[in-house]
N, C-alpha and C positions, 0 to 999 in steps of 0.2 A: 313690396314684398310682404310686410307685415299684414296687410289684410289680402293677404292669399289662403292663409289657413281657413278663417272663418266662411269665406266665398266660396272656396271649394263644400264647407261643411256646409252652407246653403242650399248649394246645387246637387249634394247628394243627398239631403232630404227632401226638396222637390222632385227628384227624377228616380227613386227609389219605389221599389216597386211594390209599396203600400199604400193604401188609397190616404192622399193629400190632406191631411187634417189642419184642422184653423189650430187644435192643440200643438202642433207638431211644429207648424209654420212658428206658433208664437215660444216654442223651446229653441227654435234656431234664433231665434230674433234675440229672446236673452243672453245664449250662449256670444253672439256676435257683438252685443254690447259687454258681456264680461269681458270677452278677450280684448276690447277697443280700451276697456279702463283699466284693464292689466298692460298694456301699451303705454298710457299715459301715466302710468303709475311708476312706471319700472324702464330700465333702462335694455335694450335687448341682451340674449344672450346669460342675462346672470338664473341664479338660483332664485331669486324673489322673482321675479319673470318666469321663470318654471315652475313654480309652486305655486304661483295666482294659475298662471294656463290649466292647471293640474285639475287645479280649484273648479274652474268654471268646466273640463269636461266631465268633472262628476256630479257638478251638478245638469248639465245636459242630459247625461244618459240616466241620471234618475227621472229628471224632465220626461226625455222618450218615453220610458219605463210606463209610468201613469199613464200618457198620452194616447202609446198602444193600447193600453190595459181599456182606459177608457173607450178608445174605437173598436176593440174586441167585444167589448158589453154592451154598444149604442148597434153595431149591426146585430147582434145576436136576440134583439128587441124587434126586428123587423122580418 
């Protein structure tokens, strides 16, 4: 159950309907190693378990953030 979150976060940025970027691919890939070491870190359920998860989707969505930003400035060159 516990790498259900990250799996699903996976598979909505491969099948999202922005073109597939290697940046984007490797935000998922962090985010699913943060959550993996908030798992072993923390025991389910508590408040330090919610605060690392917290932790890691703000750093994702700044990840996305640039990622996009960057695929919006690499097509706009072509």
């Amino acid at each position: 159950m516990r790498f259900a979150l990250p799996l699903l976060l996976l598979g909505l940025v491969a099948c999202s309907n922005q073109p597939n970027s290697p940046e984007l691919n490797q935000c998922a890939q962090q985010n699913f190693q943060c959550e993996q070491n908030c798992s072993m870190s923390s025991t389910e359920q508590t408040m330090t378990r919610q605060i690392c998860n917290g932790e890691c989707v703000e750093k994702y969505n700044a990840c996305k953030a640039q990622a996009e930003e960057l695929t919006k400035i690499r097509t706009q060159q072509y």
